[in-house]
C-alpha positions in Angstrom: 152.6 126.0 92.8 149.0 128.1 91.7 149.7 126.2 88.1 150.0 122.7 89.2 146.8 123.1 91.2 145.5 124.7 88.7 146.2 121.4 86.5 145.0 119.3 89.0 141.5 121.0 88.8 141.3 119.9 85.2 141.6 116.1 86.3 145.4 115.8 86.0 148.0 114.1 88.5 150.9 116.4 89.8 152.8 113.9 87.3 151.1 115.0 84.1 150.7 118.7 85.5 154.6 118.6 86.3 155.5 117.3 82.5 152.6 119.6 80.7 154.1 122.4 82.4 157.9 121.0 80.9 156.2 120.0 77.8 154.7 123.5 77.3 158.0 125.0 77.7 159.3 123.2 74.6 158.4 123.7 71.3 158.4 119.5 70.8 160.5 117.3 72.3 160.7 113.3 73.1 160.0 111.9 76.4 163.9 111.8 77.5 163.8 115.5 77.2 160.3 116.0 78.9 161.8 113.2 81.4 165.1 115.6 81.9 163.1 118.5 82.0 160.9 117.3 84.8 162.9 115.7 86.7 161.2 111.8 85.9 162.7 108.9 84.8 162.5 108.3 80.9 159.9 105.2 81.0 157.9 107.2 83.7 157.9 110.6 81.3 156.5 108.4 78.4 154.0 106.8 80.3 152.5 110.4 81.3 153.2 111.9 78.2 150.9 109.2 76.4 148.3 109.8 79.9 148.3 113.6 78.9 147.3 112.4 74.8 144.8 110.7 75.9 143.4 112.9 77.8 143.8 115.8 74.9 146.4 117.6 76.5 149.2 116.9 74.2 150.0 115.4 71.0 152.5 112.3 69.9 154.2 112.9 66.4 156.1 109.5 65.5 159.0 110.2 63.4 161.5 107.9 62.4 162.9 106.1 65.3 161.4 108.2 67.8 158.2 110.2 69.0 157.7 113.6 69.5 155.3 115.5 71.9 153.9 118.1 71.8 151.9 120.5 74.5 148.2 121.9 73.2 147.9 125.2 74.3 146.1 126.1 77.6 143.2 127.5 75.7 142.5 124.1 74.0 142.9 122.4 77.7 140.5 124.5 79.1 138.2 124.3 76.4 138.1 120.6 76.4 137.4 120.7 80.0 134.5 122.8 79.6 133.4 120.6 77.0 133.6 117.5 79.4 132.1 119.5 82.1 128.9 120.9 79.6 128.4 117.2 78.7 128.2 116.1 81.9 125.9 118.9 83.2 123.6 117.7 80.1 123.5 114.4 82.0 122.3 115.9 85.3 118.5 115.3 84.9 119.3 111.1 84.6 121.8 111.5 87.2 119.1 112.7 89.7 116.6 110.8 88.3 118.7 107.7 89.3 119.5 109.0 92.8 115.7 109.4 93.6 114.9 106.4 92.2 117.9 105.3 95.0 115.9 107.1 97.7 112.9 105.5 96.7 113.7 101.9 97.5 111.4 99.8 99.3 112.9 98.3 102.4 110.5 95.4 104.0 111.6 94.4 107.9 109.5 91.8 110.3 108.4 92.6 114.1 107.8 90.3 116.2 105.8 90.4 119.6 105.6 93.2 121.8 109.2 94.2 121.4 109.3 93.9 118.2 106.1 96.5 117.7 108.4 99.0 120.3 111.4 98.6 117.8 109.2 99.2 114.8 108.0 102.4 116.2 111.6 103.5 118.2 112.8 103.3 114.2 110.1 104.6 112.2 110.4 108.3 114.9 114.3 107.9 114.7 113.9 108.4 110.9 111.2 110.7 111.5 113.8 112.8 113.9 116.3 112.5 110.8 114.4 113.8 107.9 110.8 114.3 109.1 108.0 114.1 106.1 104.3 113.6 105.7 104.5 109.8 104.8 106.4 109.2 107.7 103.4 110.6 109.9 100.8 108.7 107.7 102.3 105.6 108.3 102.9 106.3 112.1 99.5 107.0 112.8 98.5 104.1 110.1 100.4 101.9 112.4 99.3 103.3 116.3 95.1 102.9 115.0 96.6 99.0 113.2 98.3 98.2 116.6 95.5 99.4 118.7 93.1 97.1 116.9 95.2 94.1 116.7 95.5 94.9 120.5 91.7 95.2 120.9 91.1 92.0 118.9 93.5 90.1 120.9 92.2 91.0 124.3 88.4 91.5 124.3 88.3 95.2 124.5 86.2 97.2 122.7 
């Protein structure tokens, strides 16, 4: 069973690892052997068989009235996992870029009244209590000294 997970860590289903494993174990063969060999129905084997050429872990030779597969070795299907997995680590400076543009967002909400003020400040120390940072302060205390002299305005005191 260590092989089939193995297979599944390269990105195949326990299908295609099932009928790579068969597949490997013949020198080439057509998808009612395959299908025979691992236990699938014949429409089902070619199906998986032309899943596991596309994703570069076998080949299809047509030949007369049929087609013949055949398994890459391991060493290739590793390598062109690596590959896939080295492009993608190229990627990883956009990828992040993107998420912290995502975290970055602007999000606008409206208070209203006095219990709309207690919300606005109940929320702004909930996120605060979640992932505390300095802007988080600077806007709570940009917000207490606003509030206080909205409040001040509104009633007379000075």
């Amino acid at each position: 069973m260590e092989l089939i997970e193995g297979l599944l860590n390269l990105g195949l289903t326990e299908k295609e690892a099932n009928v790579y494993l068969a597949l490997l174990g013949l020198e080439k063969a057509t998808a009612y052997t395959v299908g025979i060999r691992s236990k699938l129905k014949n429409a089902t084997a070619y199906v998986v068989l032309n899943n596991l050429v596309s994703k570069g872990f076998a080949l299809k030779i047509p030949q007369k009235d049929k087609h013949y597969f055949i398994a890459k070795s391991p060493r290739e299907c590793i390598a062109i996992a690596q590959e896939k997995l080295s492009t993608t680590k190229e990627m990883l400076p956009e990828l992040l870029a993107i998420q912290k543009k995502a975290d970055e967002k602007v999000s606008v909400a409206y208070f209203e009244g006095f219990e709309g003020i207690k919300k606005m400040y109940d929320q702004l120390i909930a996120n605060m209590q979640k992932k505390p940072s300095r802007k988080d302060l600077l806007l709570l205390f940009m917000l207490i000294k606003n509030t206080l002299q909205i409040f001040c305005k509104n009633t007379g005191f000075n």
